[in-house]
N, C-alpha and C positions, 0 to 999 in steps of 0.2 A: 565954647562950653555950652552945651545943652542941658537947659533945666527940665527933670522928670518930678511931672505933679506928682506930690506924694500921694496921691489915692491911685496912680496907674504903677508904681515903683514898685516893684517884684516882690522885695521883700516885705514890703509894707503889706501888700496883698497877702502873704503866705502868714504873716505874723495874724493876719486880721482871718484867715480860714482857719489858724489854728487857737486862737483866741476863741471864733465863734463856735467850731465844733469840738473841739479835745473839751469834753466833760470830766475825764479823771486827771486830765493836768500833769500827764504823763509826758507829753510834747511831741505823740505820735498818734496818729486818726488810726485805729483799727473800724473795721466794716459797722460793729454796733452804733457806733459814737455818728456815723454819717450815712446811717439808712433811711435817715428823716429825709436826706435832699435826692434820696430815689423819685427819678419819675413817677407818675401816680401811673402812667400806661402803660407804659415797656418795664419797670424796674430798674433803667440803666439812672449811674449817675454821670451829672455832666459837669464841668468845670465850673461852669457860670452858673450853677445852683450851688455849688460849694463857697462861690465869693459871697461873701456878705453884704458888700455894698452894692449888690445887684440885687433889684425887688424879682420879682418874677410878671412878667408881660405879659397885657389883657391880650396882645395879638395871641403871644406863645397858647394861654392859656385857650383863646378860641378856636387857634389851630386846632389843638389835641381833643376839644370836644368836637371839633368837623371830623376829624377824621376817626373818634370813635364811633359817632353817629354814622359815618358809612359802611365799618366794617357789622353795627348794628342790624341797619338796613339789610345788606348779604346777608346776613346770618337769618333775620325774617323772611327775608324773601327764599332763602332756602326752605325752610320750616314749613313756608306757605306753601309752595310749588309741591314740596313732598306730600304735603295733605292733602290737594287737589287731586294727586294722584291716587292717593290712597280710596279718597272719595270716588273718582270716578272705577276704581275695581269692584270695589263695593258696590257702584249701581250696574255695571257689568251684570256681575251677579244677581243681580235682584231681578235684572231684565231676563235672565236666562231661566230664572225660576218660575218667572212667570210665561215666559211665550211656552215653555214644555209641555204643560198640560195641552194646550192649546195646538200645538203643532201634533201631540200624541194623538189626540181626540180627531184633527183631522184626518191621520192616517188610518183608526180605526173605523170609522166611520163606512157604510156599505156605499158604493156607488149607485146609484138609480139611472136606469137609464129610459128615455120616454120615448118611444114610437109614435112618431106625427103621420097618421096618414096622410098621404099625397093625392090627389086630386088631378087625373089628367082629362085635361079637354080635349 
């Protein structure tokens, strides 16, 4: 004979999710009744957010803010990278508007040319 603690006993467990979530007492979880124990990050639900005698884990919880924090990160460092570029077109530009006058004015300009007399001994 094998003793199953009553807090791991299937039914005990199913009686205690449907105690903790069926709020119309209907004896059937429809989607409304259990969008509370949605993920706050993905949206999915999972089993052990649905048991009641499970708290919810500082690890769990640290995980899910590490790894929003990095998809955070990409997304900034996207953001940033595309502004650097954008920045550097824009001085592109700025530099071309300014060397033109400059390169104009040297092509129009008259050449001089100076005759050194030579001196032979």
């Amino acid at each position: 004979v094998v003793a199953i603690p009553l807090m791991q006993h299937p039914m005990y467990s199913a009686h205690g999710v449907l105690h903790e979530w069926d709020r119309n007492n209907d004896g059937l979880l429809d989607l409304s009744e259990i969008s509370r124990a949605a993920s706050r990050t993905d949206g999915k639900i999972s089993l052990s957010s649905l048991d009641p005698g499970v708290g919810t884990s500082l690890l769990k919880t640290a995980w899910e803010f590490v790894i929003v924090g990095m998809v955070l990160f990409f997304v900034v460092s996207v953001i940033e990278m595309m502004a650097r570029q954008k920045q550097a077109e824009f001085d592109q530009k700025e530099l071309d508007k300014l060397r033109e006058p400059a390169e104009r004015g040297a092509r129009m300009a008259p050449r001089l040319s100076i005759k050194v007399p030579m001196k032979l001994n």
